[in-house]
VOGU-3710 file (C-alpha; in Angstrom, 3 decimals, decimal comma):
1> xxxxxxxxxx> 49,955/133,837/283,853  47,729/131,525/286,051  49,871/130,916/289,692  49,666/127,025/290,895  49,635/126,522/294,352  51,419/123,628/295,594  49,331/120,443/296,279  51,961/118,738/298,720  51,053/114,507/299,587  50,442/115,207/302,820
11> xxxxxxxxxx> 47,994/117,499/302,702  44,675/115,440/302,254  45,396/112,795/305,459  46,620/115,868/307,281  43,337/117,893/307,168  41,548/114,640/307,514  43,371/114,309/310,822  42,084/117,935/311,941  38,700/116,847/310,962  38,413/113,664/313,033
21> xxxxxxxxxx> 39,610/115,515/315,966  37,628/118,919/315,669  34,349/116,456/314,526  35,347/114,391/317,128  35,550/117,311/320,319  33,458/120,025/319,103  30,305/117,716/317,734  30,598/113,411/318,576  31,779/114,151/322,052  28,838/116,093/323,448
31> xxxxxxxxxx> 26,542/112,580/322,896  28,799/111,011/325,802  29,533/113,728/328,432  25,952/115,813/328,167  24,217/113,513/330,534  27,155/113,401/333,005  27,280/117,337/332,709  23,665/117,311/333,265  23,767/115,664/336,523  26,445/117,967/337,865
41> xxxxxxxxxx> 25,195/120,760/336,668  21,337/120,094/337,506  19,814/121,230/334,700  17,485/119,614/331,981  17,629/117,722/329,253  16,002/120,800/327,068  18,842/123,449/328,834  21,750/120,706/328,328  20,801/119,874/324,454  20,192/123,780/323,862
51> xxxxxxxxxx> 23,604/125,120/324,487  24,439/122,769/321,795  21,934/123,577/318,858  22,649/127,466/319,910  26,747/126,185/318,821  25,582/124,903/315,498  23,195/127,801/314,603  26,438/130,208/315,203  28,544/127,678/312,982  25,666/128,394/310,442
61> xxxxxxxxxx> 25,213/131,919/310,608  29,175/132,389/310,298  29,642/130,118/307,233  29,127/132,668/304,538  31,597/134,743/306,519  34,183/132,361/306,859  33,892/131,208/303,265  34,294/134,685/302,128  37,686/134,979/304,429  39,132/132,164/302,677
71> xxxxxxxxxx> 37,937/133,260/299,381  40,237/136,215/299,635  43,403/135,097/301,908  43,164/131,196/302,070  42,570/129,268/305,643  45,965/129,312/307,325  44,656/132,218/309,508  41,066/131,556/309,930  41,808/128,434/310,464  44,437/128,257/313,021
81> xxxxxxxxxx> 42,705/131,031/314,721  39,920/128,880/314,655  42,142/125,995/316,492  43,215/128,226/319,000  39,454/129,576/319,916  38,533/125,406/320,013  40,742/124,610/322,411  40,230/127,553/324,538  36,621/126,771/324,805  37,374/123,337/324,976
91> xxxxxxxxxx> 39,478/124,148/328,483  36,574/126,524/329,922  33,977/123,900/329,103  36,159/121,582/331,848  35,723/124,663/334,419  31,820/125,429/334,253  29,513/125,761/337,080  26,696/127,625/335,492  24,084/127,579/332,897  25,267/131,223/331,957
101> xxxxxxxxxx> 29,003/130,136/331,114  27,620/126,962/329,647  25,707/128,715/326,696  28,536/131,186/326,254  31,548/128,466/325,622  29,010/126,850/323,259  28,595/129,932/321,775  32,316/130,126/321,863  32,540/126,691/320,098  29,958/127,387/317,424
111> xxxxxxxxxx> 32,378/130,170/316,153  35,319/127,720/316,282  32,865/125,018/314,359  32,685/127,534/311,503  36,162/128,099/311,079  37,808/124,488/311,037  35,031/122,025/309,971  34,377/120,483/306,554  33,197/123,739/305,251  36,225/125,580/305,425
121> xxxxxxxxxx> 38,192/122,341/304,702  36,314/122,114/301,581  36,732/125,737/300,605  40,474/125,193/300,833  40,886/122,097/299,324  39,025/123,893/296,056  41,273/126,648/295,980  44,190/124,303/296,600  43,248/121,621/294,291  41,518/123,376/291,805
131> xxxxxxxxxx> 40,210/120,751/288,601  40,986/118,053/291,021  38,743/119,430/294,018  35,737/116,625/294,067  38,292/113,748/294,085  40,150/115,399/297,063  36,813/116,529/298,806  35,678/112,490/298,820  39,127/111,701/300,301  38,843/114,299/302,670
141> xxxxxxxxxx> 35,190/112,945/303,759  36,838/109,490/304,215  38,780/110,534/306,740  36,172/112,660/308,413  33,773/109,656/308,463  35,551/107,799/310,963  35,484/111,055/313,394  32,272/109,149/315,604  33,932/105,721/315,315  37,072/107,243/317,018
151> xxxxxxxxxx> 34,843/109,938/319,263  31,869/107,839/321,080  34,338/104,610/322,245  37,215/107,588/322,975  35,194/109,746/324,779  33,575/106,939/327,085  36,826/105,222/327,839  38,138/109,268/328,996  35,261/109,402/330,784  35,077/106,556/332,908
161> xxxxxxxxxx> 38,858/106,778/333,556  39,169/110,837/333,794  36,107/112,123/334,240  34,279/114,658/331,804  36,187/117,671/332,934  39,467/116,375/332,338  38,269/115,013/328,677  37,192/118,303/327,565  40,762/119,539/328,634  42,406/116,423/327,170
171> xxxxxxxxxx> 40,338/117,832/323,935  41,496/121,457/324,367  44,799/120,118/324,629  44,519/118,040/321,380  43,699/120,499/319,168  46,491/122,688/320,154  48,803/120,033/319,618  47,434/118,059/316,506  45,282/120,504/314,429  47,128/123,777/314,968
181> xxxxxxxxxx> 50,621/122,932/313,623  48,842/121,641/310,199  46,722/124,495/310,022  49,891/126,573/310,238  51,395/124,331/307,170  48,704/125,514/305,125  49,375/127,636/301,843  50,270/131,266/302,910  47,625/133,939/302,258  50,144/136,287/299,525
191> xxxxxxxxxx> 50,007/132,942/297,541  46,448/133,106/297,450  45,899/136,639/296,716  48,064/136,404/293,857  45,975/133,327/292,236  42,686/135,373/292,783  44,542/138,498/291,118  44,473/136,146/288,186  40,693/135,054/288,039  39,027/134,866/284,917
201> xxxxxxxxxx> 36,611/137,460/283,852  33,806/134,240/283,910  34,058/134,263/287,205  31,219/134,579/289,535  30,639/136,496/292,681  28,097/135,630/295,616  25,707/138,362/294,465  25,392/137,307/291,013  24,498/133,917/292,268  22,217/134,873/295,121
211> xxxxxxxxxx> 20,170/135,778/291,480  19,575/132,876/290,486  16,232/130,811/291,068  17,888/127,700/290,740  20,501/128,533/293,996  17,236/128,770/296,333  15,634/125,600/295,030  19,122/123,800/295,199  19,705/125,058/298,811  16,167/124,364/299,764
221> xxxxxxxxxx> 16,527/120,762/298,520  19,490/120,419/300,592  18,414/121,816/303,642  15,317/119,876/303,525  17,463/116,512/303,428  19,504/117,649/306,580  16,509/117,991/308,262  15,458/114,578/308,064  18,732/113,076/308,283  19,571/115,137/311,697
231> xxxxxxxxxx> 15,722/114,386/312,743  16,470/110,564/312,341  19,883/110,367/313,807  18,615/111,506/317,368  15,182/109,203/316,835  15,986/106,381/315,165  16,932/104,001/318,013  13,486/104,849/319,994  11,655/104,732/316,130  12,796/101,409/315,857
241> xxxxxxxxxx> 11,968/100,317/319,149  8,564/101,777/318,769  8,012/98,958/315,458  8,300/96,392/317,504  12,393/96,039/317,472  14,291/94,796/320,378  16,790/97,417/321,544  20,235/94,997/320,765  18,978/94,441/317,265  18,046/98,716/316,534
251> xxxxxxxxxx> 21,402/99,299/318,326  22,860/96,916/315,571  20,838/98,835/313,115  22,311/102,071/314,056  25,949/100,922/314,310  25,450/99,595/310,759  25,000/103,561/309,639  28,251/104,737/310,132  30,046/102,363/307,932  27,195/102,643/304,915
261> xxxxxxxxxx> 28,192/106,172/304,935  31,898/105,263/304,641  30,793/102,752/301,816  29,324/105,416/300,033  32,096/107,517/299,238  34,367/105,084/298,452  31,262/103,863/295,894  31,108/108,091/294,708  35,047/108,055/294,533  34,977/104,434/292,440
271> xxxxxxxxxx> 31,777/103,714/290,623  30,405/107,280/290,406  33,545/108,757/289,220  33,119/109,878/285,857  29,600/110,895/286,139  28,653/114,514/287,337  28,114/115,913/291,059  24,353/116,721/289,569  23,443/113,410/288,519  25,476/111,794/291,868
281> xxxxxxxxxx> 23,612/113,761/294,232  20,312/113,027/292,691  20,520/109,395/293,422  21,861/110,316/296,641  19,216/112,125/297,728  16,385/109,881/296,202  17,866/107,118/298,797  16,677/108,844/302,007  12,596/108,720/301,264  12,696/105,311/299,262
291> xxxxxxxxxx> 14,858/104,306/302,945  12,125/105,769/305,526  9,484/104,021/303,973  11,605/100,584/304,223  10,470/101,411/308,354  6,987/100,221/308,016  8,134/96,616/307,180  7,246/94,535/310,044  10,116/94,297/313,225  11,058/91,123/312,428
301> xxxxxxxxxx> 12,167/91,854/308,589  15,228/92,226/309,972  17,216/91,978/306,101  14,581/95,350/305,319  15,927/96,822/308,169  19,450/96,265/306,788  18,736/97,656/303,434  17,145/100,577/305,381  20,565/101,108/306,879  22,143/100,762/303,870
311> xxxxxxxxxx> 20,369/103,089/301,824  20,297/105,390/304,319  23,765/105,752/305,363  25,168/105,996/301,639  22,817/108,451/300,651  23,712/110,602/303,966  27,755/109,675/303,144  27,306/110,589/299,566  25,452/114,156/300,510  28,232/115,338/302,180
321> xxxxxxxxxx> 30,422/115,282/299,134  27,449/116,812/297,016  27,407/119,606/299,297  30,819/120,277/299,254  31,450/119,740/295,289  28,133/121,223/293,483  28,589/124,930/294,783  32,146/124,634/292,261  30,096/122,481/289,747  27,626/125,000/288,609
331> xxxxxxxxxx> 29,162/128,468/289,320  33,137/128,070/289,248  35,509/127,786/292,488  36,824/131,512/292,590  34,022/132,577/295,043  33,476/128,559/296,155  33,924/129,663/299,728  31,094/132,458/299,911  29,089/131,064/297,938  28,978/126,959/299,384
341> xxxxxxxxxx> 28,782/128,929/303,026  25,723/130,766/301,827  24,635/127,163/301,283  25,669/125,796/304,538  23,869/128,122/306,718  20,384/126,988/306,531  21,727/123,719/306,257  23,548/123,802/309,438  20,689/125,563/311,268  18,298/122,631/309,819
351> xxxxxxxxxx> 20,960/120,098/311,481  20,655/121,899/314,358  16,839/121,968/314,449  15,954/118,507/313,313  15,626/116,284/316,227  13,150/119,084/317,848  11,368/118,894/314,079  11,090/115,199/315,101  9,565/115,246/318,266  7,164/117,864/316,985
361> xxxxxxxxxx> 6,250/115,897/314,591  5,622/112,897/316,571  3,646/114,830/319,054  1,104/116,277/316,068  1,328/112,622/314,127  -0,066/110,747/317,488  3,410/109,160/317,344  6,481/107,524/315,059  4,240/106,330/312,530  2,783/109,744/311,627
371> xxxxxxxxxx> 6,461/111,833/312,202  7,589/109,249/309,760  5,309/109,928/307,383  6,061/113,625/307,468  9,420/112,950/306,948  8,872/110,919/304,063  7,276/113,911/302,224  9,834/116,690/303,164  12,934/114,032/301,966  10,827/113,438/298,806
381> xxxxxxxxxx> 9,889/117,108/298,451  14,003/117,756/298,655  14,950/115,273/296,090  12,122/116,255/293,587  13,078/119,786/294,368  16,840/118,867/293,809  16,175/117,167/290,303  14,636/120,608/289,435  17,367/122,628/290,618  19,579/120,488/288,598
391> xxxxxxxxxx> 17,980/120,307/285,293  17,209/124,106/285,153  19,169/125,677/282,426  21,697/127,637/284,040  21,090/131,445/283,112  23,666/133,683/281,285  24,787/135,275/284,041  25,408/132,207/285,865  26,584/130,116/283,466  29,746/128,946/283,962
401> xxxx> 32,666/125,977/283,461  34,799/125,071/286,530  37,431/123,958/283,811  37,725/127,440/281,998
//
């Protein structure tokens, strides 16, 4: 007999909270104190940025890991252990003096990232939620989409009345306080040991899909969209500048992303309901080329410009609940957390590598116009590459229902 695990009310807004705060300390805040921690710490730009990217390349390299974990006990320990390592990092990031400890607490943090952000959120919301997992992933993503819009004004108002050593403990501190106890809430691992004693004999296993040519070309697809989206997020202000735009009216541009992305789930959890993670993604990820070339209209099209931000915020908003929903969609949720971590990891290393992609790009284009371009083919060589993925008959050995 099949054992439910209870889906208590307060779950979804609960582990929305821990995602605003550990989005919110671990990724948004870095934007606001790295130039302050730069000038104390006299290092450069390159150095101060790096100890960052080397935390999300960690996150990466750990997701498969930390899928797997939950996979076979659930994420009250990972998890909370997770917390824990946060906000000790958090506290020794308000005590460096030195490059060396610098790169370490990042290091630190990178671990912590891969233990308590979306992926592992998503992995136990699957487990927890089971038929009901996509609905509960978008309505986890709302939450989490309001992490920057609480971060950035947060994290400059501690920081001009603090300082940045005292927000990173004020950080540490919240973590302990707000995302530990509902970590420790979470469903206890002998519940979900006996659920997976109980898995169907269609289930699928990380090796058997790790066989299948349609897993690389979905991953690749992916990836390939991260990259642009995480090259444009550091770029875009100085792209749009570089048209022609003044800075108020790009810095209107860019605050116009956050809420698209917002907009977009709500649209995946409302109009896009019924229809199939496959087919949502694939409009999705169309959006993002169709939206870079909108940035060749002249400065002064300022409605383009709009539609730009529209197009490419939902598509970015939308994404996120692709990734988190189409690992369970085409091979089952019993081994959802190995299996969307093996996913994540080039995916968070692209995040992490996209805004140097960018300037690279810009140096061998001659400039913005050219590293547009570029980007223009690798987001339409994702979504074509996606569609592909998608349509592929799905092979007898990875065949498989997320209902049965």
């Amino acid at each position: 007999m099949d054992i439910t695990i209870d889906k208590p009310a307060w779950l979804i807004p609960s582990l929305g909270l821990t995602q605003i705060v550990g989005w919110g300390s671990m990724f948004y805040a870095y934007g606001v104190l790295m130039q302050p921690m730069q000038t104390e710490l006299q290092v450069s730009k390159p150095v101060i940025v790096g100890a960052y990217s080397l935390a999300l390349l960690i996150s990466g390299l750990l997701s498969t890991l930390a899928g797997s974990i939950i996979d076979r006990v659930g994420g009250r320990l990972l998890m909370g252990i997770g917390t824990v390592l946060a906000a000790a990092m958090l506290a020794l990031l308000s005590t460096v003096h030195s490059v060396t400890g610098l790169y370490v607490i990042w290091a630190g943090i990178g671990v912590a990232m891969s233990a308590t952000l979306y992926q592992p959120a998503f992995a136990v919301i699957t487990q927890i939620f089971e038929a009901d997992f996509r609905r509960a992933i978008t309505m986890l993503t709302l939450f989490g989409g309001f992490a920057s819009t609480v971060s950035w004004p947060l994290t400059q108002w501690l920081l001009v009345h603090f300082g940045w050593r005292d927000t990173w403990m004020i950080y540490a501190i919240a973590n302990l306080a707000i995302c530990l106890p509902i970590h420790a809430l979470l469903p206890r691992a002998t519940s979900i040991k006996a659920k997976i004693k109980n898995r169907t004999a269609k289930s699928i296993g990380l090796a058997t899909v790790l066989r299948d040519p349609g897993f690389y070309l979905l991953t690749t697809a992916i990836t390939l969209n991260a990259l642009v989206f995480s090259a444009m997020s550091l770029h875009l202000i100085s792209i749009l500048h570089d048209r022609g735009m003044s800075i108020y009216y790009a810095a209107g541009i860019g605050a116009m992303i956050g809420p698209m992305q917002v907009l977009g789930r709500i649209l995946e959890a409302t109009v896009g309901k019924k229809a199939k993670t496959r087919q949502i993604g694939l409009v999705a990820i169309s959006l993002l080329p169709v939206a870079l070339i909108l940035l060749f209209a002249p400065a002064k099209w300022l409605l383009v410009y709009g539609l730009f931000a529209v197009m490419y915020g939902v598509g970015n908003g939308v994404m996120t609940i692709v990734r988190g929903t189409l690992p369970a969609e085409l091979y089952g949720r019993e081994a959802y957390g190995a299996i969307s971590g093996a996913m994540a990891t080039p995916v968070t290393i692209a995040f992490a590598a996209g805004p140097f992609a960018a300037s690279l790009l810009y140096a061998i284009g001659g400039g913005y116009r050219g590293a547009i371009a570029a980007l223009i083919g690798i987001a339409g060589l994702g979504a074509v590459l996606f569609f592909y993925a998608t349509a592929l008959p799905r092979s007898a050995t990875t065949s498989f229902s997320p209902q049965d």
